[in-house]
LUMLUMLO-336754 format. One record per residue: x, y, z of N, C-alpha, C in turn; residue number from 1. Coordinates in steps of 0.02 Angstrom, whole numbers, plus 32768, in hexadecimal, padded with zeros to 4 digits. Layout:
N
  n_c1  n_c2  n_c3  ca_c1  ca_c2  ca_c3  c_c1  c_c2  c_c3  seq
     X     Y     Z      X      Y      Z     X     Y     Z  NUM
...
END
This chain:
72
  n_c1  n_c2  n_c3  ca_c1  ca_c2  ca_c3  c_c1  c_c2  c_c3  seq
  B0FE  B67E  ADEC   B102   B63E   AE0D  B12B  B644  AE4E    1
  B15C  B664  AE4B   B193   B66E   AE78  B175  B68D  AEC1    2
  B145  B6D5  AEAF   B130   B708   AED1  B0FE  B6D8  AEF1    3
  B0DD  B6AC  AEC9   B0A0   B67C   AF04  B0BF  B659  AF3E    4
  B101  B632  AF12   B117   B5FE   AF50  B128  B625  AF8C    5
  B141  B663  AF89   B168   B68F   AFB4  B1A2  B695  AFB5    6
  B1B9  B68A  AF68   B200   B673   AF57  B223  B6B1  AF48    7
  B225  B6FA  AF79   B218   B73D   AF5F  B26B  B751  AF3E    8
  B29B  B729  AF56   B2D1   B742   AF29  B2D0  B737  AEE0    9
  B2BA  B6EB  AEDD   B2B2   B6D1   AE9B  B291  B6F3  AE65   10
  B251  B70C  AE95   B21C   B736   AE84  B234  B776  AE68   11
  B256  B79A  AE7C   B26C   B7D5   AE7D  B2A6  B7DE  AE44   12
  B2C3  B7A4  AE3D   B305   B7A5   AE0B  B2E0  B7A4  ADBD   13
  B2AF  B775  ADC9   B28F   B770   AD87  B267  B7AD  AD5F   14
  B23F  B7B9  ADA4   B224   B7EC   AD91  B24A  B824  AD7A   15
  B279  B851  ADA2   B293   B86B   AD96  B2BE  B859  AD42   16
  B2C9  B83F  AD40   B2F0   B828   ACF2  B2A4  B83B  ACB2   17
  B281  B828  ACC8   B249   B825   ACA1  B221  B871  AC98   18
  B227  B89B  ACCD   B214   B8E2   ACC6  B241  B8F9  ACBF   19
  B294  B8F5  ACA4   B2D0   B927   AC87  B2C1  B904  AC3F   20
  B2AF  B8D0  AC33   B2BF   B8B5   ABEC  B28E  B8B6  ABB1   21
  B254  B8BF  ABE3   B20F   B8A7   ABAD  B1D0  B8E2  ABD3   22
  B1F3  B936  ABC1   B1B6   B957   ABEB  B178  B965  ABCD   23
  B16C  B95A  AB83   B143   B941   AB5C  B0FA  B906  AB72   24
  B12B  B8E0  ABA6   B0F8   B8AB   ABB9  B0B5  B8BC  ABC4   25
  B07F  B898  ABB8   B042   B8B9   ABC1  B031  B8BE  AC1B   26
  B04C  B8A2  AC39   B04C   B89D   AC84  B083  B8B2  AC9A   27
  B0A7  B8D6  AC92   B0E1   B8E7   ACAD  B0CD  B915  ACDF   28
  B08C  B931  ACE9   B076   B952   AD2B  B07C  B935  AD6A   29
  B051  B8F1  AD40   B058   B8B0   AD87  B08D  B8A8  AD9B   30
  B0BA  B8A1  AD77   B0FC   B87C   AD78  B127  B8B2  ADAD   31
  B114  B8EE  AD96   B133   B92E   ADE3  B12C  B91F  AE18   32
  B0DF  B926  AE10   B0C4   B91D   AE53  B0C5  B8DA  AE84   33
  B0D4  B89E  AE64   B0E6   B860   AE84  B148  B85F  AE92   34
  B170  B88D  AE80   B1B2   B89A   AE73  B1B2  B8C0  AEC1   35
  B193  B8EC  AEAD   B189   B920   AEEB  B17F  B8F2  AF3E   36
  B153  B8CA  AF2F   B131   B8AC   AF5A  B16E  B877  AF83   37
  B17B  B850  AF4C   B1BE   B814   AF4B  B202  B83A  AF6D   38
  B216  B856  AF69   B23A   B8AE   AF94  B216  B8AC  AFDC   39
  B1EF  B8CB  AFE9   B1D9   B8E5   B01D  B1CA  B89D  B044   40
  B1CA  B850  B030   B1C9   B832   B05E  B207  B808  B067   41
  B243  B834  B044   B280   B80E   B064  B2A4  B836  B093   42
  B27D  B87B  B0A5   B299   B896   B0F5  B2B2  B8C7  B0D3   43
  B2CC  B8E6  B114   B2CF   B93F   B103  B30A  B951  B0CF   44
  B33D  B91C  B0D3   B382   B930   B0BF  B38B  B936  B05F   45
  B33B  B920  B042   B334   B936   B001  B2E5  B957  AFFF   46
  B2C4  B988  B027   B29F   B99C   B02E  B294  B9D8  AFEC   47
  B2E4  B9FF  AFEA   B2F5   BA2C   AFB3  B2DB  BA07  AF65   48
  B2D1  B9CD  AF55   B2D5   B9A9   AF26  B29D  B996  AF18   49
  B25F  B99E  AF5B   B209   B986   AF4D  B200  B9D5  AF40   50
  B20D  BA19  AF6F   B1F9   BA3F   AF5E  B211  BA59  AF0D   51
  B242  BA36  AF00   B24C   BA52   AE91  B22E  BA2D  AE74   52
  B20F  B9F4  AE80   B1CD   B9D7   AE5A  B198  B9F9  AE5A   53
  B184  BA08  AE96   B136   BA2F   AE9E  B151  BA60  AE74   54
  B188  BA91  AE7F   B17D   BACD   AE65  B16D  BADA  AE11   55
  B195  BA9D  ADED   B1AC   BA90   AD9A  B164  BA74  AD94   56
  B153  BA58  ADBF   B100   BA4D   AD9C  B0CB  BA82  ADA8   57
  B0D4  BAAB  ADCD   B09C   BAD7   ADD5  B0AE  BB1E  AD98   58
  B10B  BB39  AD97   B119   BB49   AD63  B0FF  BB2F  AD0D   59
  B110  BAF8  AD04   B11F   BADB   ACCB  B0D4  BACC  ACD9   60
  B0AA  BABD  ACF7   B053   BA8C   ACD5  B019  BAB2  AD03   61
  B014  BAE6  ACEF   AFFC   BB2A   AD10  AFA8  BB07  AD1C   62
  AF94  BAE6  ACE2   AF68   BAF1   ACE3  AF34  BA9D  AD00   63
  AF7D  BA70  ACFC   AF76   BA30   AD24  AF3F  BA34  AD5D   64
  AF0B  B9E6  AD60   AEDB   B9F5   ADA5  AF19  B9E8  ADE7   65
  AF62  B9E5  ADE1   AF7D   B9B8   AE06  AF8E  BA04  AE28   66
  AF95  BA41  AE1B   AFCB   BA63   AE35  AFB7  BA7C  AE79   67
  AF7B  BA7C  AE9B   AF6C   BA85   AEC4  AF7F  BA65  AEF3   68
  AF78  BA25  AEF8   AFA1   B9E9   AF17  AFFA  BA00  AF21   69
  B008  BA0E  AEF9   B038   BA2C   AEEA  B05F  BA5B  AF09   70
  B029  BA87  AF1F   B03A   BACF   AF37  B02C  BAC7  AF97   71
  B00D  BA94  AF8F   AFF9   BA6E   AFD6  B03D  BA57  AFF7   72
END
């Protein structure tokens, strides 16, 4: 909800809470890759923080259609 409005901190806190707590989730690929994303559009100074999303999802969900996007 957060990640639509463009609410990317909000976005990012949640998410993030939600891929340390629940990596089980059946979407928790998505949930990287929109983490990753929510990062990279709050500017360079947490850039380190979109690139450890992409990476934990391309690590951790090898076989995800997302990781390409990912690796992008």
């Amino acid at each position: 909800y957060y990640f639509s409005r463009g609410a990317y901190v909000a976005a990012s806190n949640r998410l993030q809470a939600m891929t340390d707590h629940y990596p089980l989730f059946s979407q928790a690929d998505e949930a990287l890759l929109k983490l990753g994303d929510s990062y990279g559009k709050m500017g360079p100074r947490v850039k380190n923080r979109s690139i450890s999303a992409y990476q934990k999802l391309v690590r951790e969900y090898p076989l995800s259609p997302l990781v390409d996007e990912a690796k992008k």
